[in-house]
N, C-alpha and C positions, 0 to 999 in steps of 0.2 A: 901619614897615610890614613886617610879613611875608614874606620872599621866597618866591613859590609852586616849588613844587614840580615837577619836574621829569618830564614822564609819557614813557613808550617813544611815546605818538603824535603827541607833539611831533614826529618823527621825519618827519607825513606832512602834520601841519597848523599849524603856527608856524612864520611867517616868512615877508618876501617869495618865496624861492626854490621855495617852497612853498604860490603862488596856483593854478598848473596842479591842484596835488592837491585845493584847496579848492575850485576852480573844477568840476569833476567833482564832488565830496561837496557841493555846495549843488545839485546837476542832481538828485539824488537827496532832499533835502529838508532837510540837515542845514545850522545855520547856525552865529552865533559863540558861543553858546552850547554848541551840541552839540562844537563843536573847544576851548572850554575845559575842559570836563570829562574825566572818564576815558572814557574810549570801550571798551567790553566786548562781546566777539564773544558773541551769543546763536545758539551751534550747535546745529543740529536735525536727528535721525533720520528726522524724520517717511518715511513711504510708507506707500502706500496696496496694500502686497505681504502684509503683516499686521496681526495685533490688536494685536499690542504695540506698534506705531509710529503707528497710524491715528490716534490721537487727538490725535497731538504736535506740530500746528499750532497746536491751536486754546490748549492748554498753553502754548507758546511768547510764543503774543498776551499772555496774563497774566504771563507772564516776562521780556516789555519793559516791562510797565506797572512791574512792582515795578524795574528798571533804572533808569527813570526815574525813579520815587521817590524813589530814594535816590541821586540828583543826577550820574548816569553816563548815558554817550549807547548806546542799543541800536545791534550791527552784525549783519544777521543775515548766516546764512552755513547751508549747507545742507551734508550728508555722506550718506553711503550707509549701509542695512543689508543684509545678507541673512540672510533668516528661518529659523533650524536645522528650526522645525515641518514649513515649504513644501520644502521641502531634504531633509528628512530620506529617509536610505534610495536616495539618488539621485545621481549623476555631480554634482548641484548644491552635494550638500554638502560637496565638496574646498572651496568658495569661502567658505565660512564662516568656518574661524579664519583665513584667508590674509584675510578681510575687516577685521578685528580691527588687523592692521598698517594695511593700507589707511586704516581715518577715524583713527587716532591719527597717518598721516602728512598724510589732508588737513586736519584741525584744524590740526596745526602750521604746514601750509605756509599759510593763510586768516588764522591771528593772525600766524604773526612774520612774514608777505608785507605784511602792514596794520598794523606795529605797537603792535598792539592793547595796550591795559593789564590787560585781562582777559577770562574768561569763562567763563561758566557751559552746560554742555552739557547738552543733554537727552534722555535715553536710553530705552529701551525692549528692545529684543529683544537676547538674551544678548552677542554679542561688541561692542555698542556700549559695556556699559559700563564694563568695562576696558577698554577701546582712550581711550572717556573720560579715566579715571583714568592713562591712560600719556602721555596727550599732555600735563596737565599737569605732571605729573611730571617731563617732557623740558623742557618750556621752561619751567620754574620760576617761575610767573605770578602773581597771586592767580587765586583758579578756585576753581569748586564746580562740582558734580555732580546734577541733576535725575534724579531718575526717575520716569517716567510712571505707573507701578504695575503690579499685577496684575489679573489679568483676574475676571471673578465668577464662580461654576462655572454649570457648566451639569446642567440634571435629566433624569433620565431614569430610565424604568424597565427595567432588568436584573435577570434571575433572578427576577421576580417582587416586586421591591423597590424604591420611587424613591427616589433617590438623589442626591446630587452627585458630579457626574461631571468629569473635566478631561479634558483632550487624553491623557494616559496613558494613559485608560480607551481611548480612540479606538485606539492602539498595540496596545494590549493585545487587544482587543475583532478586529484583524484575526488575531493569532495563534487565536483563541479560535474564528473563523470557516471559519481553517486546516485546525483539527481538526475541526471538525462542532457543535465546543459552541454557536454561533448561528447562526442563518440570513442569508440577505442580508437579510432586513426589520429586524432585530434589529442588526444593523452598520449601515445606514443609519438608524435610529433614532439611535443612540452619537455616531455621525457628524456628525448635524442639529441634536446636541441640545448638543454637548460646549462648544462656545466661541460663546458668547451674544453676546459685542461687544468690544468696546478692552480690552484689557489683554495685558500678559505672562503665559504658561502658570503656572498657577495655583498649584502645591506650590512646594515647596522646591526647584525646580529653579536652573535656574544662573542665570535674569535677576534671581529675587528672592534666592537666593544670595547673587550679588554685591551686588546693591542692598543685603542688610542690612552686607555687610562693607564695604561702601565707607562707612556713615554708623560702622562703630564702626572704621575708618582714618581719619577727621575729613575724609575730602573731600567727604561728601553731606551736609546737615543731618541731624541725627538727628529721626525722626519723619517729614522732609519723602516720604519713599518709600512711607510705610506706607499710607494711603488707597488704595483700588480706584481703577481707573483712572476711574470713572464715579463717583466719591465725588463729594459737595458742595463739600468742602473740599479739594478738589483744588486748585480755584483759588487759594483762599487761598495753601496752600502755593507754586504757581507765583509769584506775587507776591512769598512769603517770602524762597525763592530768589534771585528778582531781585535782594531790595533788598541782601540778604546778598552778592552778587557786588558788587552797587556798592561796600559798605561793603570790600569786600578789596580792591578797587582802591582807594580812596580811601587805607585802610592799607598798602598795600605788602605785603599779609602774602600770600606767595608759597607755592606747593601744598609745597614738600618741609620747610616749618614743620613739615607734617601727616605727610606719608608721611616716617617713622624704623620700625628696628627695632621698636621698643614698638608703635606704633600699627600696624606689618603681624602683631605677634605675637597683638592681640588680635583682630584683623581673620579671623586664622585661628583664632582661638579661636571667635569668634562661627560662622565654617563649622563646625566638628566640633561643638560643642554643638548647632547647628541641625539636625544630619543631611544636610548641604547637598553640594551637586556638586561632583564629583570636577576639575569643571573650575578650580575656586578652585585647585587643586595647578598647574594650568599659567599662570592669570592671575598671580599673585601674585609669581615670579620675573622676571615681564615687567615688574610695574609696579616693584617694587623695582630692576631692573635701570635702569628708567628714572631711576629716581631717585638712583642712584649708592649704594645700601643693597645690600648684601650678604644673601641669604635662599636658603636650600638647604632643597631639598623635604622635607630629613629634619625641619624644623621643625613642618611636619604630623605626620607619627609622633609626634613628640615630644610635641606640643599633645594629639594624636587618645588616647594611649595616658592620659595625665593627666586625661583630660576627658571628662566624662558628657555624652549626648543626652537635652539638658530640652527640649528643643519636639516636639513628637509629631506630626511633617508630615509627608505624602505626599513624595516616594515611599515611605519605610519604616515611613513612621505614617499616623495617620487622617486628618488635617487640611489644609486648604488656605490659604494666604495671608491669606486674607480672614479666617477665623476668628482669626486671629494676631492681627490687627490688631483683630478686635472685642473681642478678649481682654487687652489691652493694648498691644500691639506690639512692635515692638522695643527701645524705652525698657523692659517689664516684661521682658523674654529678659534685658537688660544687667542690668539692677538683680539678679534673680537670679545671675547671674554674678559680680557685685561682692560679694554675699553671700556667696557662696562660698569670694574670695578669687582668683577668676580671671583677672581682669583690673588694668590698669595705668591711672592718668590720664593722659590725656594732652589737647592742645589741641585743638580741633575749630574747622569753618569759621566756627560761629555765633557764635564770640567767647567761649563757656562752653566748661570743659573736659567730656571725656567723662563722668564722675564726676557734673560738674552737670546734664548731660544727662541721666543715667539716674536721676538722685534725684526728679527729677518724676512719674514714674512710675506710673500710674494702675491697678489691677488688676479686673477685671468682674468680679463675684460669680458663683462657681459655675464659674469657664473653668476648664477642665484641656487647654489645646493649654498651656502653660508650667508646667513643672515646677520645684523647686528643686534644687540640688546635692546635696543630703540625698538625693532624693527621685526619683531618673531616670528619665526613660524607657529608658535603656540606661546601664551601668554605665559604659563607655566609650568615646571618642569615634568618630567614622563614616566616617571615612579613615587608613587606614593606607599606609605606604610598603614596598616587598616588595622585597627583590636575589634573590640565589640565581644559580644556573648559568644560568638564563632569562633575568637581567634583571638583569645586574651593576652598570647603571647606574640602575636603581631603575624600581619600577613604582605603580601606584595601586590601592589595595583599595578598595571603598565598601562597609564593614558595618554601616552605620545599618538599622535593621529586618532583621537577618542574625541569626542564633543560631549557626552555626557557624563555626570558626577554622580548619579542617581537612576539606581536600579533595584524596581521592586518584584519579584515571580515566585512561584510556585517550586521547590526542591523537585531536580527528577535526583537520585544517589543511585550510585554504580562504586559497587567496590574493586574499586579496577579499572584502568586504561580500555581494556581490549572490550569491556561492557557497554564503558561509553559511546566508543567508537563506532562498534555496532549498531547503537541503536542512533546514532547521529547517521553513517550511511544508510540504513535502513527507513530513514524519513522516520524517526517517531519522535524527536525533537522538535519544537516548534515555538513560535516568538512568543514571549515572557517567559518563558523556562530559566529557571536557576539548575546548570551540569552538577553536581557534587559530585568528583572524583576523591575516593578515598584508599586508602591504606596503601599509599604510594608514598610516603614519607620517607622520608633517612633511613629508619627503621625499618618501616614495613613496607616499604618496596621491595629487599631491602636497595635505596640507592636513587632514590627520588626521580622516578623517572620521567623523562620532557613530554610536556602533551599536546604538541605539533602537528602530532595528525588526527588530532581531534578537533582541537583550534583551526586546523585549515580546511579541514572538510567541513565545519561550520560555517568558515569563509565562504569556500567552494559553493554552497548551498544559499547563498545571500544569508546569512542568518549574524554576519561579523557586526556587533553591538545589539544585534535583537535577543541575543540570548546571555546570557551571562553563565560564567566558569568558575568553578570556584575547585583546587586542589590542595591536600597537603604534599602532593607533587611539587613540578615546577614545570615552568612556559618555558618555550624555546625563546631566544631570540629573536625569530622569525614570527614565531605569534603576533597577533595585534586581534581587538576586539575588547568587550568586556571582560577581562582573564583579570583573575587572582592566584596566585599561586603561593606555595609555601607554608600555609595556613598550620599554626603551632598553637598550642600540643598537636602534634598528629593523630590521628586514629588509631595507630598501633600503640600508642601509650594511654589511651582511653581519653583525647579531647574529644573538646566539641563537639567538632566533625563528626566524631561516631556516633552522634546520640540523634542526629536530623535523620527526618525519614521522608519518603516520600510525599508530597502532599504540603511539606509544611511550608509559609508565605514566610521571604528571607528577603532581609532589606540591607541596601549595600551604599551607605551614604559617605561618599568620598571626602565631602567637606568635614562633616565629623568625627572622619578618621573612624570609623565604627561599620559592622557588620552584625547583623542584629536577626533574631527570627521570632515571632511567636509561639513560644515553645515554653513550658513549663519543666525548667531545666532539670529542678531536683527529683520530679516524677520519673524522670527517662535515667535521668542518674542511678535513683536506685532498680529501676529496675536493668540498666544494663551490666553483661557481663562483658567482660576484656576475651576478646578473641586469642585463641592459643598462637602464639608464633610460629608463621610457618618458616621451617627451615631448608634454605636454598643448598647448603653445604659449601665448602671451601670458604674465598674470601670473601665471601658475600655475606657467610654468617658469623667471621669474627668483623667484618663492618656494624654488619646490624647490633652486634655487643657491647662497640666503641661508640660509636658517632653520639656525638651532640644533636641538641634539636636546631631545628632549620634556621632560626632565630639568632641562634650562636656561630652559623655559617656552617653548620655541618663538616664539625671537625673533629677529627680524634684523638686532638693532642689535649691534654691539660691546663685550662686557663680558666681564671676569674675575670668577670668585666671590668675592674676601675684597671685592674693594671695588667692588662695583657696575662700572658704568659704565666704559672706558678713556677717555681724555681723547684 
């Protein structure tokens, strides 16, 4: 006979000592069937606060069914989002990336408090799904990665043109009102029309971002992300999911099989070919961090500088998710990649390696949203990394639909979001300006907040590449334009940043990787002093106690760079 096998939930249900526990989990409906098997946490974002979450109950139901299929006991368990869209531009959005530690700490603490033998999470709005991918990563499980999809655009006519429209348009469309270029009827029109029902913001911004580099780092199924969120085969896929998590509990096969070097290298490959968010530069050291992998943001540069943008998405291209996906998805993005020569095989959750994932590969007659490597939409990749006198510890460029490398202007500095904003709608902005937004960092945010609607009301205003941005904040997504963001030291720890004043000529040369002003560093040095910390209260000020600088991914666990993780 066989000796079975040994599960971590033996831990709460085998054995007399352990009728109290059983006796509780049978009040609840589970019996000896469900305590033989694996038992796998089925986490969910769901809320009813956005579109990208809203639909992720009823997701979830088809996510215990396929659990169950494949011979594992569903445990549900429930975590928090908060929405960047509902946030954006507002005191709300400090609680965004400081959200991101948040469900990566309550996932951990709901499986290894239960211990669970696994679990498949299901994500929707941006920092869910790396905090996902990190909570795996931490407690080294089997585990996969759901994601609920993208949203379907929304139509509307602007300029005299119907069109598909997404939530950017909505951003853009208040800059554009700022200036007189539409009316209030024409902004409420944008407004009414932009986001139709359930899904995540619809380009290439950071939820579908990440969703595509999570399935080509092998912890999402590949494919399972691509359907709209209101697709047919959503369901299916939810089911697929399922059954796939049971089968990794049943196997033993534990998330950091998946997350290595190779599989974060192509992980970032798929960001800069895609044209994707600047925010992959700050998840990606966090989940690697979690996983005891070593990955320094110069690995982006390095990817970005090698690597053409073959998908032609919004923000710096034409296209939206959905087109992607009718186009072949992200299985035809990979297969071109591999064509190329760009990527590495590696293992993925579905039991085929990446390689065999992307040879499936189906292509739609006639789609041009995916290009080959021959054949780019940009010569080279869409995120670069920038030092210089400004940002010794490294900053983030996004020059996907960008044509310039070099930019010379005059500092306007705003300590603060809501400063800059202002004086952007207010017309006092104007072409050569260098924005410096400061003490928006990790820190002194605290909670690095997205600067989207100052990026799109710059848009909005024709001013997208005439002005240039520079934050120890961070860009949305959705941003596009001359935008830097993440600029380390931050100004709450006395960089750089804090010493530029008004007035002074700041040179921003992309090929030399350098950010530079003329400035007579050590004169401003001594005579600055460090601003007192202002204190937000709650978790906002044991964040701002913890975090790392934006460099290290702005995380609050304990790691050194060659070897991931300290013990």
């Amino acid at each position: 006979m066989t000796e079975e096998r040994a599960k971590r939930s033996d831990a709460i249900v085998k054995g007399p000592a352990r009728a109290p526990a059983r006796a509780m989990l049978r009040a609840v409906g589970y019996g000896d069937k469900d305590f033989a098997q694996p038992m796998v946490a089925v986490v969910n974002t769901w809320s009813t606060v956005t579109p990208c979450n809203m639909h992720l109950d009823a997701l979830a139901a088809s996510v215990r069914e396929g659990v169950q299929a494949g011979g594992a006991t569903a445990v549900d368990f429930n975590t928090i989002v908060v929405s960047d869209g509902v946030t954006m531009g507002s005191d709300g959005m400090r609680a965004s990336l400081i959200s991101r530690e948040v469900i990566a700490d309550s996932i951990e603490l709901a499986v290894r408090g239960h211990s669970l033998d696994g679990a498949v999470i299901v994500v929707g709005c941006d920092k869910t799904l790396p905090a996902a991918a990190m909570a795996l990563a931490r407690m080294d499980i089997p585990g996969l990665i759901f994601y609920g999809g993208t949203i379907m655009p929304g139509r509307c006519k602007t300029k005299g043109v119907d069109r598909d429209i997404s939530i950017q348009d909505v951003f853009e469309a208040v800059g554009a009102h700022a200036n007189g270029a539409i009316n209030d009827a024409e902004l409420s029109q944008i407004e009414r029309s932009a986001c139709p029902g359930a899904g995540a913001c619809g380009g290439q911004f950071t939820a579908n971002t990440m969703a595509m580099a999570l399935s080509f780092l092998g912890l999402a199924p590949m494919g399972a992300g691509d359907p709209p969120a209101i697709a047919k085969d959503k369901t299916d896929e939810a089911k697929r999911c399922g059954d796939l998590a049971a089968k990794l509990a049943h196997d033993g096969s534990n998330a950091r099989q998946f997350v290595t070097a190779t599989s974060l290298r192509n992980a970032a490959r798929a960001v800069v070919a895609s044209g994707g968010s600047t925010n992959a530069v700050l998840h990606f050291p966090a989940i690697a961090a979690e996983a005891g992998v070593g990955f320094s943001i110069d690995q982006f540069d390095k990817i970005s500088r090698e690597t053409p943008v073959i998908a032609d998405l919004k923000p710096g291209g034409r296209y939206l998710a959905k087109d992607l996906f009718e186009a072949g998805g992200s299985r035809l993005f990979g297969k071109r990649l591999v064509e190329g020569g760009l990527l590495e095989d590696t293992p993925t959750v579905t039991g085929r390696s990446l390689f065999q994932e992307l040879s499936t590969a189906t292509e739609t007659s006639g789609q041009d949203v995916v290009r080959s490597v021959d054949d780019p939409v940009k010569e080279t990749g869409g995120l670069l990394v920038l030092y210089g006198d400004a940002a010794p510890d490294g900053s983030v460029f996004k020059t996907a639909g960008l044509s310039i490398d070099y930019f010379e202007g005059t500092a306007r500095v705003f300590d603060g979001e809501e400063a800059a904003f202002a004086a952007v709608t207010n017309g006092d902005i104007k072409e050569g300006d260098v924005v410096v937004i400061r003490y928006e960092g990790p820190k002194g945010g605290p909670g690095m907040r997205e600067m989207l609607a100052v990026t799109a009301a710059v848009a909005g205003q024709g001013l997208a590449g005439k002005v240039a941005l520079l934050t120890d904040g961070r860009f949305s997504g959705a941003s596009h334009g001359f935008v830097i963001g993440h600029i380390s030291p931050e100004a709450a720890v006395g960089g750089p940043i804090a010493l530029i004043e008004n007035g002074d000529v700041i040179r921003i040369d992309a090929n030399t990787r350098r950010i530079d002003a003329d400035i007579d560093w050590d004169a401003r040095r001594a005579a600055f002093t460090l601003k007192p910390t202002k204190m937000h209260g709650g978790v906002y000020d044991k964040y701002a106690a913890l975090v790392s600088s934006a460099s290290k991914g702005a995380v609050t666990i304990q790691f050194n760079d060659d070897e991931g993780r300290k013990s």
